[in-house]
C-alpha positions in Angstrom: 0.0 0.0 0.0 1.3 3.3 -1.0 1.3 6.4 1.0 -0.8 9.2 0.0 1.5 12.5 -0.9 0.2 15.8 -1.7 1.3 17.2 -4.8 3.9 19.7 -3.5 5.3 16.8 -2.0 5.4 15.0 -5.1 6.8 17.8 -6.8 9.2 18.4 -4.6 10.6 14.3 -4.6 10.1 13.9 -8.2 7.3 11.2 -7.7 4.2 10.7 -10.2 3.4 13.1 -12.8 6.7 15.0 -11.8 9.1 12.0 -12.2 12.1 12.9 -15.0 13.7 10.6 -17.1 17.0 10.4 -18.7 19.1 7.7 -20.0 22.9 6.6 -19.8 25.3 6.3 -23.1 28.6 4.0 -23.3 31.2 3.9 -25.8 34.8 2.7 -26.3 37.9 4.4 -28.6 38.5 3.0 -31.8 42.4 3.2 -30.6 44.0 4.9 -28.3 43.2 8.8 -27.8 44.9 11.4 -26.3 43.6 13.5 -23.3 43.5 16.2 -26.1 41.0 14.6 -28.7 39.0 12.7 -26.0 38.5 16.8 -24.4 38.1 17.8 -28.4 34.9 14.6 -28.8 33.3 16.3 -25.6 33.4 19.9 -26.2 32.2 18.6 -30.0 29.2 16.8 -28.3 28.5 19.2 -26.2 28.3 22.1 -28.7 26.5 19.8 -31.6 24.1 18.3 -29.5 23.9 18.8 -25.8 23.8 22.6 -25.6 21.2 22.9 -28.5 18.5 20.2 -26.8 19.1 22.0 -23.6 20.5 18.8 -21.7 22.7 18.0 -19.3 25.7 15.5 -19.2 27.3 13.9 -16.1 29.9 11.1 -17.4 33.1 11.4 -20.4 33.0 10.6 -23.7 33.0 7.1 -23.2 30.1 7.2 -21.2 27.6 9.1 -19.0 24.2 9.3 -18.2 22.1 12.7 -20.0 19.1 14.7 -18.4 17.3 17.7 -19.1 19.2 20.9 -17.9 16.2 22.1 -15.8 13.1 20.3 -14.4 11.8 18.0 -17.1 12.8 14.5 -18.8 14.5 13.3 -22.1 12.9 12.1 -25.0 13.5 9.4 -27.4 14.2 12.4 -29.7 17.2 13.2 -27.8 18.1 9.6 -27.1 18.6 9.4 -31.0 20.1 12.7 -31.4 23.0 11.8 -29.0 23.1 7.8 -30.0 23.2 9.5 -34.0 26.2 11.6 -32.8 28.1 9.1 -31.3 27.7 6.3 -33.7 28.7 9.0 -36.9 31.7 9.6 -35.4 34.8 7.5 -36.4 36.9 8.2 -33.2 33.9 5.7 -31.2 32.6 2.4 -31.5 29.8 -0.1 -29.7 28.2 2.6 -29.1 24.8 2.4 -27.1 22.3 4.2 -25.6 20.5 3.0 -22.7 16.4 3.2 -22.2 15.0 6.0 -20.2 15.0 5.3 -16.4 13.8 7.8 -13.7 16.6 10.2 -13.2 16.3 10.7 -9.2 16.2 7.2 -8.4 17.2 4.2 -10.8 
């Protein structure tokens, strides 16, 4: 049996119709990469795809896990956007992009 919460307390703990979802990335170096071009692949993701979708990234290059900057989730949009990016570039591969999960709590 599940408590009863008022909304402001839902709001407030990310529960129920204000639960946000993101989703975590992983990929590995075609060969080995200097510190330079791995902090060249970020700032490139960053500028080409995080930025614009307003999103957030917590992780490297060669993996993470990507929310929205402020309150709000992911879509499968963005999901495809970054998975798109990573797999189009020839510095990565087995590449993959996880499903959506709660952000706060999975």
């Amino acid at each position: 049996m599940s408590k009863r919460r008022s909304p402001r307390l839902l709001k407030k703990l990310k529960l129920g119709a204000f639960q946000e979802f993101g989703f975590p990335f992983s990929a590995d170096f075609t060969k080995e990469v200097d510190m330079q071009a791995q902090e060249d692949l970020i700032i490139a993701l960053l500028e080409e795809v995080i930025e614009p979708r307003k999103l957030a990234l917590g992780g490297w290059i060669d993996g993470g896990f990507v929310t929205k900057y402020k309150n709000g989730s992911t879509t499968e949009e963005d999901q495809k956007a970054v998975g798109d990016w990573l797999k189009a570039n020839k510095a990565l591969k087995d590449t993959e992009v996880g499903k959506l999960v709660d952000a706060w709590y999975e």
